[in-house]
Legacy VTK file of the C-alpha trace (Angstrom):
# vtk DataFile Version 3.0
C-alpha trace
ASCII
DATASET POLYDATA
POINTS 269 float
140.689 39.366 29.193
139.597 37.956 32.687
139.584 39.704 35.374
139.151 38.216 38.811
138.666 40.473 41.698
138.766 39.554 45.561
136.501 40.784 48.075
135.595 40.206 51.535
132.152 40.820 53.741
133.449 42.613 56.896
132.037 43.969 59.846
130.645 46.937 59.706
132.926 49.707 60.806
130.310 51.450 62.349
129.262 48.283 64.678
130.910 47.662 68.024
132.911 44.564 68.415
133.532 41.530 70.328
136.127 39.003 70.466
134.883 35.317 70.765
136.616 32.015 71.757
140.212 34.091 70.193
138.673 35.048 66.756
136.079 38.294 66.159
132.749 37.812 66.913
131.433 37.964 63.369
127.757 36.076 63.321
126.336 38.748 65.904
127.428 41.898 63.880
125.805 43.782 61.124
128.211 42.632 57.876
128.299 44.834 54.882
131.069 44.511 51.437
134.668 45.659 52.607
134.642 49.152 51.709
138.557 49.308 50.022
137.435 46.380 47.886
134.316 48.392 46.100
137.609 50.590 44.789
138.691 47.493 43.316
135.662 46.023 42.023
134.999 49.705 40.200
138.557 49.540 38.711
137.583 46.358 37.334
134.641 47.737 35.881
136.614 50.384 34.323
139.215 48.380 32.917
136.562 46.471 30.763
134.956 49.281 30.094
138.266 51.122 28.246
138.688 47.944 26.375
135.439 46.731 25.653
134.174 47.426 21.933
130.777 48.518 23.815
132.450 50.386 26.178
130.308 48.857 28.639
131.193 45.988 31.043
128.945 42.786 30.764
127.944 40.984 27.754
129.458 41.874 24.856
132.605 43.597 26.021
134.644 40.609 25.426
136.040 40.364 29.056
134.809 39.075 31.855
134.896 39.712 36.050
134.638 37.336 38.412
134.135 37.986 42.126
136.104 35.536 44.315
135.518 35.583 48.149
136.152 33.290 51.307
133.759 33.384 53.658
130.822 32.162 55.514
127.539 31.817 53.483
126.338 34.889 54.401
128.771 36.529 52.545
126.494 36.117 49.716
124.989 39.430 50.802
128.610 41.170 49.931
128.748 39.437 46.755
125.112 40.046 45.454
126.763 43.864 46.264
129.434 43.488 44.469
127.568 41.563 41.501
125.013 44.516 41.188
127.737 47.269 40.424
128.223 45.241 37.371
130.209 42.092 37.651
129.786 39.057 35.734
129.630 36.287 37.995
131.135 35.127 41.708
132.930 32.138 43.402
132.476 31.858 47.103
134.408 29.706 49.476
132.739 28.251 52.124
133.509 25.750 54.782
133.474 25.360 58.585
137.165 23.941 58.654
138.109 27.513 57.220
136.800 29.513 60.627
139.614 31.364 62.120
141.941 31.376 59.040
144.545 33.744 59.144
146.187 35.561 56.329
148.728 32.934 54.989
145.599 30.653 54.960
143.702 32.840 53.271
146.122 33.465 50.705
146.853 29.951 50.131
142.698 29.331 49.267
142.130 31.949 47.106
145.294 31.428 45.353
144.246 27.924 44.531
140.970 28.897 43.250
142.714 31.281 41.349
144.905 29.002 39.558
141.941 26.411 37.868
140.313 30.103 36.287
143.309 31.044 33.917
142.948 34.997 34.890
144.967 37.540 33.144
144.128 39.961 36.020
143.351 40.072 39.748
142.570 42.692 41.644
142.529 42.850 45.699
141.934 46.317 47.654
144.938 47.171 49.685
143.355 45.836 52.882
140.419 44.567 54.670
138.912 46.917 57.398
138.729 44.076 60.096
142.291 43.050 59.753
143.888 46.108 57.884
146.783 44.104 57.315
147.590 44.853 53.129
149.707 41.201 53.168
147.225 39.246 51.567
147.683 40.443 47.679
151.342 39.961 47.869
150.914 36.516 49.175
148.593 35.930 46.498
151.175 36.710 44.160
153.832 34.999 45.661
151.901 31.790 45.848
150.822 31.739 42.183
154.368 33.046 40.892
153.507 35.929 39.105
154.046 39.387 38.987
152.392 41.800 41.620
151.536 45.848 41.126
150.631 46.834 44.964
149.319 49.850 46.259
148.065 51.664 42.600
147.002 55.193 42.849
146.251 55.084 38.515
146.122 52.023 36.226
147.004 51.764 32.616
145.560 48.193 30.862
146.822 47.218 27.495
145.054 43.672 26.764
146.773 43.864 23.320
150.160 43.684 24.928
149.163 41.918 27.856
150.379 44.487 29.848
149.741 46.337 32.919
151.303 50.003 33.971
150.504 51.125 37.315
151.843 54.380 38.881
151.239 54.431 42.937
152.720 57.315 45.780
155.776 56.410 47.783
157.843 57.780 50.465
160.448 58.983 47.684
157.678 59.869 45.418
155.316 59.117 42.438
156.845 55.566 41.266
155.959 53.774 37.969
155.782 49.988 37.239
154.859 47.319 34.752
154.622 44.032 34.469
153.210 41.386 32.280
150.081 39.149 32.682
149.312 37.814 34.956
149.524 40.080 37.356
148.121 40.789 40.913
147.224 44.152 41.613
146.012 46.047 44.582
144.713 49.261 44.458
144.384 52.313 46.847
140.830 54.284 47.995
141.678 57.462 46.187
142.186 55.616 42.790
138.279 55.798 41.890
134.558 56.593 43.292
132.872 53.091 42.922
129.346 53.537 41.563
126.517 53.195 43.505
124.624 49.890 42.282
121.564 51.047 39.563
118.236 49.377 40.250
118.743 47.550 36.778
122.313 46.406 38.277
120.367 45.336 41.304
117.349 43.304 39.872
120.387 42.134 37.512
122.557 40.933 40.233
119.599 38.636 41.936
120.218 36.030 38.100
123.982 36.371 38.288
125.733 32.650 39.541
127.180 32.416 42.852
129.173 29.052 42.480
130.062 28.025 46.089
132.712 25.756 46.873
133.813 23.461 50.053
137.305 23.298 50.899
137.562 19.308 49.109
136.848 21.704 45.582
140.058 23.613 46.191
141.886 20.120 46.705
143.531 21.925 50.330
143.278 19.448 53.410
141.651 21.110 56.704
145.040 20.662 58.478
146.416 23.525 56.219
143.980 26.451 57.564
141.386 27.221 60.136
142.276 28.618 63.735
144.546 25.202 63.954
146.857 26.369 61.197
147.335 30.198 62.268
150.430 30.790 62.943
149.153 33.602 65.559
145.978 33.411 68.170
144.357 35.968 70.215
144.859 34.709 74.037
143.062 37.398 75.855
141.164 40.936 74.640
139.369 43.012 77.232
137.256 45.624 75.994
138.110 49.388 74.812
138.034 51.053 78.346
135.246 54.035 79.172
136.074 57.706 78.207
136.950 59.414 81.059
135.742 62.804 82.584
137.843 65.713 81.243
139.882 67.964 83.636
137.581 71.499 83.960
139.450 74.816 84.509
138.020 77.817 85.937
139.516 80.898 84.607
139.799 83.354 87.056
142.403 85.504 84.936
144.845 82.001 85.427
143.448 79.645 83.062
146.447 80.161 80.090
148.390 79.519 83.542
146.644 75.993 84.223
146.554 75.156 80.969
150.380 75.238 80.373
150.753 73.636 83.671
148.405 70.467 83.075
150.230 70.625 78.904
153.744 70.183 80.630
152.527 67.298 83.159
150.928 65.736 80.434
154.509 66.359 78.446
152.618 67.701 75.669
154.313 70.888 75.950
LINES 1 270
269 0 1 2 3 4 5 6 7 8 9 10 11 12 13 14 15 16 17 18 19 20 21 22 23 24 25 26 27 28 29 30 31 32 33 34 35 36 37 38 39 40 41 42 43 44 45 46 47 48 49 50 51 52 53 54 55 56 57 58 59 60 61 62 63 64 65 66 67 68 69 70 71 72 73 74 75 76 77 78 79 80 81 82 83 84 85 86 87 88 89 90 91 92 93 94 95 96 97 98 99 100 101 102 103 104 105 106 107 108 109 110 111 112 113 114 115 116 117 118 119 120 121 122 123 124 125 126 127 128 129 130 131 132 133 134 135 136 137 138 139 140 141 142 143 144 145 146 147 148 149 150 151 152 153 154 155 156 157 158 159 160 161 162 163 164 165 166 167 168 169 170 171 172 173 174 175 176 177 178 179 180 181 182 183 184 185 186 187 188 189 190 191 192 193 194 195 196 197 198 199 200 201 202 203 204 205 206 207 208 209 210 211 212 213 214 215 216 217 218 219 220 221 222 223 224 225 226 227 228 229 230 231 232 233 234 235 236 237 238 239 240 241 242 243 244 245 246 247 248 249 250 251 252 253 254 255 256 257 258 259 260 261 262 263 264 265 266 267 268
């Protein structure tokens, strides 16, 4: 079985940030692995590791993981990350003409590379933190034509059948799929607790292959992504205003008084 699984650096929530020239202000940020897409790299892990005759992921198992990612070099931080909780190997995309990409962009490059690795699985997070848009596995899907299992709260593997069961939470309640390989899946934060990287996984990860590829490799032309292709731009962004000073009540045997007062001008009561 190979598994594929895509992952993103980010900024790091914790960071403040800045727009620049329409597009976020990434190079002057501290980056660090999307956080939703550990959750998908430790499914991965665990789905070899049910169906590996080791029960361990890695040589031997007879399945393989491969971290795919778009992004500038840098990115190779994420992915040594990522590599170190115990993936086999990565793919990164990397190319100026791919700066201000939007979703449908990214989509269409990673489904591309996608398509020359004959995958049986591929597994996104639901979302990236910086965008937090969960569109991006879907397109996937769509683009390559096969079936997609979004959103998984519990997932069920059968390599023998080629088959994949998920079960994820809806409005109406706990809902059940399946589909055959190959199949895009995303999965949800509460459907693991991704390991923390061993230092054996760690000195490991610094030997693993990081094949990096320029937009010619995936066989797209520059006019079909980058900030020119978005089909949405950022004109202006002005910067999360100042807390203000709170309002300060004295209670001199009024205060539940004032309070309901400044709740009903505030039409909060």
């Amino acid at each position: 079985m190979k598994i594929a699984i895509c992952i993103k650096q980010v900024p790091d929530s914790w960071a403040e940030k800045k727009m620049a020239a329409g597009v976020l202000d990434r190079a002057n940020v501290d980056a660090v692995l999307n956080d939703l897409d550990e959750y998908a790299v430790e499914e991965g892990l665990r789905i070899v590791e049910a169906n590996s005759p080791t029960k361990e992921a890695g040589e031997g198992s007879g399945h393989s993981i491969t971290l795919i990612s778009m992004g500038p070099e840098r990115a190779t931080e994420a992915i040594r990350k990522a590599l170190s909780m115990g993936a086999d190997d990565a793919i990164l995309i990397s190319d100026a003409a791919l700066a201000g990409s939007d979703a449908l962009s990214t989509s269409l490059v990673l489904a591309e590379v996608i398509k020359k690795g004959n995958y049986d699985l591929v597994i996104c997070g639901t979302e990236s933190t910086d965008a937090r848009m969960s569109v991006v596995p879907a397109m996937i899907a769509e683009r390559l034509n096969w079936a997609q299992l979004t959103f998984a709260g519990k997932v069920k593997v059968d390599p023998a059948a080629a088959s994949v069961e998920i079960e994820r939470v809806t409005e109406f309640g706990n809902q059940v799929m399946n589909a055959k390989f190959p199949v895009v899946l995303s999965v949800v934060e509460k459907i693991n607790e991704p390991r923390y990287p061993s230092f054996k996984g760690i000195m490991a990860a610094k030997k693993k292959v990081i094949t990096t590829m320029s937009l010619s490799d995936t066989g797209l032309a520059a006019t079909a992504v980058g900030a020119s292709a978005a089909w949405s731009a950022v004109k202006d962004a002005l910067p999360r205003p100042a807390r203000g000073a709170g309002v300060k009540l004295t209670d001199e045997g009024s205060g539940g008084e004032k309070l309901f007062d400044f709740l009903v001008e505030k039409r909060l009561a």
